[in-house]
N, C-alpha and C positions, 0 to 999 in steps of 0.2 A: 504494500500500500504506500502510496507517495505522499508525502509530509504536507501538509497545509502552508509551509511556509518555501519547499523547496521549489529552486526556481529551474526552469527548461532550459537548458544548453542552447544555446544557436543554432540553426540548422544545419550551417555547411560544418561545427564542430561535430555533432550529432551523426552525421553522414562518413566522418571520416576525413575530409576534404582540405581542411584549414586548420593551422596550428595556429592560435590568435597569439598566443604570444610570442612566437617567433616572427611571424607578422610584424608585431607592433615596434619588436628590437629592430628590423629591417627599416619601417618608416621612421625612428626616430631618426636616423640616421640623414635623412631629406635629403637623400639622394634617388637618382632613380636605380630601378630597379633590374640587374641583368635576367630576366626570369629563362629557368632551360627546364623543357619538360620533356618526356618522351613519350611515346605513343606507341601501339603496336607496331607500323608501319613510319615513323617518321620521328624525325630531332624536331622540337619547336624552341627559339630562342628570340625573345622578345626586352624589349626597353620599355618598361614602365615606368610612368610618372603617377604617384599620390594626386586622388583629387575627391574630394571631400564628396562628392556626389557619384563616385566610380573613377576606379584605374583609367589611366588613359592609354593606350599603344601608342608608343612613339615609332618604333621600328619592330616588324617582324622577319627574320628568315627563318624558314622548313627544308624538310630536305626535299621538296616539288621546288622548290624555290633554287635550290641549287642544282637540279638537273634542267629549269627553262631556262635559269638565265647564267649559272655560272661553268654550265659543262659538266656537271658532276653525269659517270657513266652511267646510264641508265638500268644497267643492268645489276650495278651495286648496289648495295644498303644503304638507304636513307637514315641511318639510327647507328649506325657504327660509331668506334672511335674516330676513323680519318671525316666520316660523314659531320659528326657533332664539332670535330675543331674546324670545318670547314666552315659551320653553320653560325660559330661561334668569332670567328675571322669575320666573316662576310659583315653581322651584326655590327661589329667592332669597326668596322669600315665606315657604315652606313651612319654610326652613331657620332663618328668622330667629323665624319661631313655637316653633320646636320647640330652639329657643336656641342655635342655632348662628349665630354673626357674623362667621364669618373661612375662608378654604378658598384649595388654590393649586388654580388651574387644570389640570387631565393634560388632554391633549388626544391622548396616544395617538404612534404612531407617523405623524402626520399633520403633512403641512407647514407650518409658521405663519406663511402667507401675507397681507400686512395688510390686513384687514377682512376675512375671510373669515368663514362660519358658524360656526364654533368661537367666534371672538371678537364674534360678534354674541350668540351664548349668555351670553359673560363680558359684553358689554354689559347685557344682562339681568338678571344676578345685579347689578351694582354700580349699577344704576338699584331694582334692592327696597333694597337699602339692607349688604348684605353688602361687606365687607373682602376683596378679594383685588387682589393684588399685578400688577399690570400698566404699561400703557405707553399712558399716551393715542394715540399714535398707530397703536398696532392695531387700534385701534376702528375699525368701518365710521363712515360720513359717518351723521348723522340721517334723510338721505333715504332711504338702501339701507337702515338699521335700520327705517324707518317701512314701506316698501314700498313708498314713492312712485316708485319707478323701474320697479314691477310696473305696478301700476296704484290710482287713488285710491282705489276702491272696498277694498281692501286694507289701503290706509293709514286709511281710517278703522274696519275690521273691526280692526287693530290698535289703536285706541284703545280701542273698546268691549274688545275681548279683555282690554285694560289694566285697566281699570275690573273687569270680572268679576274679574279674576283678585286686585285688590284687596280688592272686595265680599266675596269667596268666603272670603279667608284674613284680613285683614287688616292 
């Protein structure tokens, strides 16, 4: 029986969805926010900004976003290591054009297991040349970010991918 005075959690608490107070450390912070999630099929890595009435997207790259416009092979994983620091680059590009230099990582209700895709995404963003706060040693090894553990043919589709994705933004 529930208590006359106990109060109902929030929804997206409720559901699983949101950690509020991990959340709320991230916005004190008033910066925006590097968010990288993944999905079955794909990297999502996004720049949000706090806004009292709803987040805002400043920037998004997916990995459909890096097979239409940055070359990534069609025939690879969208969600990979080389996929997420691509996706994680590309973002970092796009953020530094549009004059944003600085973001802390959300990574979500997700474990921060070291070197894992999330932090191959934050490897990406601080290889364009963006400010966020981390721990050299979360970073995957050069090889697992390159794809040379996949296979070469990979690792050099990520170079080229590199290169577009500079050509394209600058």
């Amino acid at each position: 029986m529930a208590r006359a005075n106990s109060r109902m959690r929030l929804r997206r608490r409720r559901q699983g969805r949101t950690d509020y107070h991990r959340r709320l450390k991230l916005l004190r912070s008033e910066k925006p926010r590097a968010v990288v999630r993944l999905t079955n099929r794909r990297v999502i890595v996004q720049i949000v900004e706090y806004e009292a009435d709803g987040d805002k997207v400043l920037i998004t790259v997916d990995g459909e976003t890096l097979v239409r416009e940055f070359g990534w092979p069609k025939d690879a994983s969208r969600k990979s290591i080389p996929a997420c620091r691509m996706a994680g680059y590309a973002a970092g590009k796009m953020a530094i054009a549009a004059g944003i230099n600085s973001a802390v990582l959300d990574i979500g209700l997700a474990n921060a297991t070291v070197g894992n895709r999330r932090f191959a995404a934050l490897k990406g963003l601080i290889e364009a040349g963006m400010d966020v706060p981390h721990s050299e040693e979360i970073l995957p090894s050069e090889e697992r970010a390159d794809g040379q553990h996949i296979d070469a043919d990979l690792a050099k589709a990520v170079q080229t991918c590199m290169t577009k994705v500079t050509e394209v933004i600058g």
